[in-house]
C-alpha positions, -999 to +999 in steps of 0.1 A: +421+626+171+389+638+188+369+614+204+332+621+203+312+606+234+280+600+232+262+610+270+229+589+275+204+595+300+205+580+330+178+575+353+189+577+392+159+567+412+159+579+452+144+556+476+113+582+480+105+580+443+102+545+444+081+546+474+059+575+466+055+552+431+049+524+450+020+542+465+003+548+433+004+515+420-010+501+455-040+524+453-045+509+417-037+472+419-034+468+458-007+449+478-012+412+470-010+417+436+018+441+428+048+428+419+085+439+420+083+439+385+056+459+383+070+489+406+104+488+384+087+491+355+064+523+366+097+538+378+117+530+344+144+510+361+155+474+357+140+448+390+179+441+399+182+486+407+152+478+424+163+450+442+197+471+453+172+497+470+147+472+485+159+436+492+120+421+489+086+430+482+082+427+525+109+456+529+098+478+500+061+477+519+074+480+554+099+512+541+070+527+525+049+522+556+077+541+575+083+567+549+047+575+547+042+574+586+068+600+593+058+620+563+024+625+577+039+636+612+062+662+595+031+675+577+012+681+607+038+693+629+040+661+651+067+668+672+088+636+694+064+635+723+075+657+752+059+648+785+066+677+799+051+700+775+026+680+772+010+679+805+018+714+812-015+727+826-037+703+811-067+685+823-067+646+816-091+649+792-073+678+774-041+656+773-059+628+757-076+652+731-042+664+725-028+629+716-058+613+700-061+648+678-027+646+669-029+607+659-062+617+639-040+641+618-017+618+611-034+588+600-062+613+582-027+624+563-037+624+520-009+596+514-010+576+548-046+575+545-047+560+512-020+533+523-041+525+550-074+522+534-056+497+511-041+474+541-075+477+557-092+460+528-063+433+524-053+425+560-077+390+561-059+376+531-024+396+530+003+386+553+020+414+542-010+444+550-019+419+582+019+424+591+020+464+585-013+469+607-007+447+635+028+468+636+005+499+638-020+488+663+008+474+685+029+511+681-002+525+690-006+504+720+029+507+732+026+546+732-007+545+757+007+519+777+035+545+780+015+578+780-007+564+807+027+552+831+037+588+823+002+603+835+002+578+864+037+587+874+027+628+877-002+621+895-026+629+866-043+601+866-052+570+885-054+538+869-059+503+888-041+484+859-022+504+834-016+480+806-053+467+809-065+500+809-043+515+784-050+479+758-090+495+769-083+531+755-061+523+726-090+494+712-118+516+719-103+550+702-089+527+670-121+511+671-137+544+666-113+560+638-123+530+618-154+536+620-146+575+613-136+559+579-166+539+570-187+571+577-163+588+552-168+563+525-204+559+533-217+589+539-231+583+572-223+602+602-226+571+628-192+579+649-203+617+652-200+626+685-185+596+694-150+601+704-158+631+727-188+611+749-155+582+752-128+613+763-154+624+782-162+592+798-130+580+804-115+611+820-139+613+843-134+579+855-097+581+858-092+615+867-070+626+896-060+660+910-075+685+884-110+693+876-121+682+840 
């Protein structure tokens, strides 16, 4: 006898679909609020084939966070950081253009961007956005503290305490791309001008061996 089989769609769901889905409904309904059974249900799977991608809420945010982070860098040609190349006859202040340019593009990225405006407005009442941008700031920190060790170590750049004065820079220039961000919303222009007078500033302070 012939047997007749009957071949029903099947919906296989990579992690990146669920996490650029995840993205859409955070933009909508924000972090707090969106539930597990929300996401499967946008990506037309059950919660447990959610649950065997993502074992919480917590990871699925934190992947997405990570997926959207290295997205951004891959968009803008961010390469591994190479001292070397990097230095290579550069002023101080050009290096520090260099990085803080190349961390602009990044987090200015179309998808990052709208991940982070969304843990910017939840991080006072979200332990989960509070989590993902204290892990930013401090990844942030941690790669001046090490740029700066680097610059110190090549004679590039004098600094009387590096982790001080790196915690200085890496505050000051976050503080600034926020406010880069209100302007954009706003429609002011109150950071114009301000990142330069700060490169400026602070190159000339701890400048050492090349003329800025």
């Amino acid at each position: 006898y012939e047997r007749s089989f009957v071949l029903l769609p099947t919906i296989i769901m990579k992690d990146q679909d669920i996490l650029l889905k995840t993205l859409e409904l955070a933009s909508r309904l924000g972090l707090r609020s969106l539930s597990l059974s929300d996401i499967a249900k946008e990506c037309g799977i059950s919660k447990s084939t959610l649950y065997s991608h993502f074992e919480s809420k917590e990871n699925l945010f934190e992947r997405l966070y990570l997926f959207l982070r290295e997205k951004a860098k891959e968009r803008n040609n961010i390469p591994p950081v190479d001292y070397n190349a990097l230095f290579k006859d550069r002023t101080l202040k050009e290096i520090l253009r260099t990085v803080t340019s190349s961390y602009s593009s990044m987090v200015h990225d179309k998808d990052l961007n709208a991940f982070y405006r969304v843990v910017l407005s939840e991080k006072s009442f979200s332990p989960i956005a509070a989590s993902i941008y204290t892990e930013e700031t401090n990844t942030m920190l941690l790669a001046t503290r090490n740029l700066f060790y680097a610059l110190s170590s090549k004679g590039l750049a004098h600094f009387s305490d590096v982790d001080n004065e790196a915690m200085v820079f890496a505050f000051t220039f976050h503080s600034i791309l926020v406010l880069e961000e209100d302007d954009r919303t706003a429609g002011t222009a109150v950071s114009e001008g301000l990142l330069n007078s700060f490169l400026e500033y602070f190159s000339s302070i701890h400048s050492k061996g090349k003329t800025q």
